[in-house]
N, C-alpha and C positions, 0 to 999 in steps of 0.2 A: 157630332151628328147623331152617334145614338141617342144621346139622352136628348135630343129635339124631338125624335121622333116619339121616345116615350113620352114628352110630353105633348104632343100632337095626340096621341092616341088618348089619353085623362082630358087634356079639351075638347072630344069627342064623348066620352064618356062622360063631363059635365052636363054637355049642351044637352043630351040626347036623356041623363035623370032629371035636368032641371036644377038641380042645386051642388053644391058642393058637399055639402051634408050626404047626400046618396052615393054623388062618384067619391066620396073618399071610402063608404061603408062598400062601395062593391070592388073599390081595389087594395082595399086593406091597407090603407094608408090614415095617418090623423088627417083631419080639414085642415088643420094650418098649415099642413105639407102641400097639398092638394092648392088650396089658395096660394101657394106663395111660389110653386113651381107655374101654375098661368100667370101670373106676375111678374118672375122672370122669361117667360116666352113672349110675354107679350113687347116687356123689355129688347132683348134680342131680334124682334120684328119690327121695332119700333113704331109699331101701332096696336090700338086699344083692339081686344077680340071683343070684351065684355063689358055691358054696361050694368053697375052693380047698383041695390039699392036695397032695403031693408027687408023689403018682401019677395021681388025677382030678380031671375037674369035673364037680360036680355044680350040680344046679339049686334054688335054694330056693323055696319055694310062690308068693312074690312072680316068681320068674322064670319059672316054669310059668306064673304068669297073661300075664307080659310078653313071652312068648316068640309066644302065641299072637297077639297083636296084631301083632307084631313079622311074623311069618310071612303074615297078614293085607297088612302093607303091599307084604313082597315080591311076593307074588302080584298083587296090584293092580297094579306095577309092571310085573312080567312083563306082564297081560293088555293093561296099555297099550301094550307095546311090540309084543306080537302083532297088537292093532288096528292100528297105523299098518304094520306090516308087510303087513298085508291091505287096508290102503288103498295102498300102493304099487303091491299088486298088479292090485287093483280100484278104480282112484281114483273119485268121487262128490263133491258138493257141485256149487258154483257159477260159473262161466267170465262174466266180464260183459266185453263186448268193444263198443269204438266205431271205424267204418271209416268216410271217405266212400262215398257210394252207387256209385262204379263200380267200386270194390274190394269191397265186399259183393257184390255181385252176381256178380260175374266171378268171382274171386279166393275171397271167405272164405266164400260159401254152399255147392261141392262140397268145401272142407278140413272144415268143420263136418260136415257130412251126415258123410264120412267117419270123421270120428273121436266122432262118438256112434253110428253102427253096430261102432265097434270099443267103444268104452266106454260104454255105456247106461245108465248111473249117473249122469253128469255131466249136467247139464243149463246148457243155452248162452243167454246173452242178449246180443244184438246190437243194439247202436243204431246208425242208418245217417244219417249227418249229414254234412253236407260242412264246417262250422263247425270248426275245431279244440276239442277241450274237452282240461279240464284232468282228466288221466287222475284224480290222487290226489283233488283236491279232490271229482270226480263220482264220486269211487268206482268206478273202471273198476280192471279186472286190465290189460287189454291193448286195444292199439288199433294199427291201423295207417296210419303218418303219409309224407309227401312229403319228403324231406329229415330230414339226422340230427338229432336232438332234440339241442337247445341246454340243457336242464335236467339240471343234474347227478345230479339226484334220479330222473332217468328213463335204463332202460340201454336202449339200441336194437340191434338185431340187422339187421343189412343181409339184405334181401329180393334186393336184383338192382338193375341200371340198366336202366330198361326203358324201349327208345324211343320219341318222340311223331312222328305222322306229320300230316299236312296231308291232307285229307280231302274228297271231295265223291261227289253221288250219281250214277248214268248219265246221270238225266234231265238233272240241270242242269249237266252238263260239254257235252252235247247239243247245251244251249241257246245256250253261248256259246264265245269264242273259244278256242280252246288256248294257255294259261295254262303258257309257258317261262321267267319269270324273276320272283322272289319283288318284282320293283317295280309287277307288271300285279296284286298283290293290292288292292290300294291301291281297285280298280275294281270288285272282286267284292263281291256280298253276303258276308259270311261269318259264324257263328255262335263268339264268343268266351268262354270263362271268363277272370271278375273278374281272378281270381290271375295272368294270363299277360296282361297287358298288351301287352309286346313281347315278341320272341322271337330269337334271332341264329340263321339259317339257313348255313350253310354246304355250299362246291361246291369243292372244291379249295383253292385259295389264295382264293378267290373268300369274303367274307363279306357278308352283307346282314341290317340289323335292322330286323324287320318291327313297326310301333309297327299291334298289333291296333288295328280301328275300334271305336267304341262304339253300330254300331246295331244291332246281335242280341249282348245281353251277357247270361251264366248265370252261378249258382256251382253247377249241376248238369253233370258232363259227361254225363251219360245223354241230360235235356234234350238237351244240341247234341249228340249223334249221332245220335238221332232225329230231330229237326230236318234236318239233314244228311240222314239217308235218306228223306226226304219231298222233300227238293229246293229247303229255305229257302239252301243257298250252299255253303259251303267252311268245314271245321270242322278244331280241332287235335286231336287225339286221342293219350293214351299206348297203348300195345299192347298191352296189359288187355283194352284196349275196343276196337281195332279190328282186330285178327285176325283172329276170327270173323265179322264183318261185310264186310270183305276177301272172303275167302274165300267167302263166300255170295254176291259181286257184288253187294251192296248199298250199298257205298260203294268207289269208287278211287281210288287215292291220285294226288294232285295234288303235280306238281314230285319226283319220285321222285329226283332226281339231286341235290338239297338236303337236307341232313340237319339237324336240330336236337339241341337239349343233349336228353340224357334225363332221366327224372324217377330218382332214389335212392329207392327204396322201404325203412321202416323197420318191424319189428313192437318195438312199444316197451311197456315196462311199468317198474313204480315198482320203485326196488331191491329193496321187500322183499316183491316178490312171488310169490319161488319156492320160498316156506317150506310150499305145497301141493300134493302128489298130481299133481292133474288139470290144475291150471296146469300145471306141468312138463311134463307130457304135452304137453296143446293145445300149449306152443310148439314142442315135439318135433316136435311132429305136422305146423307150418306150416313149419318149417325143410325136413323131409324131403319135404313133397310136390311132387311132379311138376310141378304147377300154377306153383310159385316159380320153375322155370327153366324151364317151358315157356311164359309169358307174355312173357318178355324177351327171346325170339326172335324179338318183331315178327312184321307180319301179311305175306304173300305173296298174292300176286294171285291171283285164279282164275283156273286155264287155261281 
């Protein structure tokens, strides 16, 4: 059936230069390929399209009907091609996207906003979960994950390293001693995510691994920044989420001279998912924005 149609379309492009000499120059084929594939179509139809003769060709009644169906397909052809062109231009359809909830928040809710006031066709769903899911098997286009995807089947785009800082609120640094070296944690309240267990802080040559407690344990970081700014202890934080709250004086950073691993931020999707428009776009759109290197700059104290 394909190769009918391509040859539908060459007896379209015979009829419409006049010779075979032309339709074979404008599809890059020799003449005697060109003549001998309407030879076998016409075979296969078992009626004559053309009537041949040393000077023209002409068309016989059966090629006037087949010509028009023929003409018919190209057009089809064309307008499909003008649609995805006009979808290029204007992509539409559907973006299904899964983040944990501090990265929705921070992160993927001002890139969205922005790029449906630039494309308003596209319409966005977001699932905000701190669970890892399985992007193909749930049906997700795109997700944004902590470290680079181990699945071959998923291709990840590096977000930034963006650093975790060690966290608490005025009121409860207020409360208690000034906390100079990552062994006096051991004594603090502090509010911990599941995943971060321990943590290797490092001061110079200086390293110390802080094995987190388990009496205020979340798989929300929102939870323990909240937390933290109410004044339940000393919380870890990537710099997502504590910048702004920095900066607001609603949380300071505790042990500033100790630095931890950062977290690799990935946007990750199935390989064959950039066979559409608006996908393309949205990862465009989260590679370029502001937001992806202006998050991984860590949060600064208020003056």
């Amino acid at each position: 059936m394909f190769k009918q149609l391509q040859d539908m379309a060459l007896f379209t492009l015979v009829v419409e230069t006049g010779s075979f000499t032309a339709a074979a120059k404008r599809a890059g084929l020799p003449k005697s390929s060109v003549s001998q594939r309407i030879s076998h179509l016409e075979q296969e139809l078992g009626l004559r399209l053309l009537m041949r003769t040393t000077r023209q060709l002409s068309l016989t009644f059966a090629g006037e009907r087949y010509l028009v169906h023929c003409q018919e397909m190209m057009q089809a052809s064309e307008r499909a091609s003008q649609s995805l062109q006009m979808l290029k231009a204007s992509p539409s359809g559907r973006v299904r996207i899964t983040a944990p909830a501090g990265l929705a928040v921070t992160l993927l809710a001002p890139i969205v906003t922005d790029f449906q006031l630039r494309y308003p066709e596209v319409s966005i769903e977001v699932y905000v979960s701190d669970t890892v899911t399985d992007l193909v098997g749930a049906g997700f286009d795109l997700g944004i994950r902590t470290g680079k995807p181990q699945d071959f089947t998923l291709i990840g785009r590096f977000l930034g390293l963006y650093p975790r800082y060690l966290l608490a609120s005025p009121q409860y640094l207020s409360q208690v001693e000034p906390v100079t070296h990552p062994s006096q944690l051991e004594h603090h309240r502090c509010i911990t995510h599941r995943a971060w267990s321990e943590c290797l802080l490092r001061k110079g040559d200086e390293t110390y691994r802080w094995l987190q407690t388990a009496h205020h344990v979340t798989d929300n970081l929102l939870y323990a920044r909240q937390c933290a700014i109410a004044g339940a202890g000393i919380t870890f934080l990537p710099s997502f989420l504590a910048t702004t709250v920095v900066q607001q004086g609603l949380l300071q950073p505790v042990l500033e001279e100790w630095r931890a691993e950062g977290n690799e931020l990935y946007l990750v999707y199935p390989n064959r998912t950039l066979n559409m428009p608006a996908l393309e776009r949205f990862v465009e759109a989260v590679m370029t924005h502001p937001l992806v290197t202006e998050y991984a700059a860590g949060p600064k104290a208020k003056r």
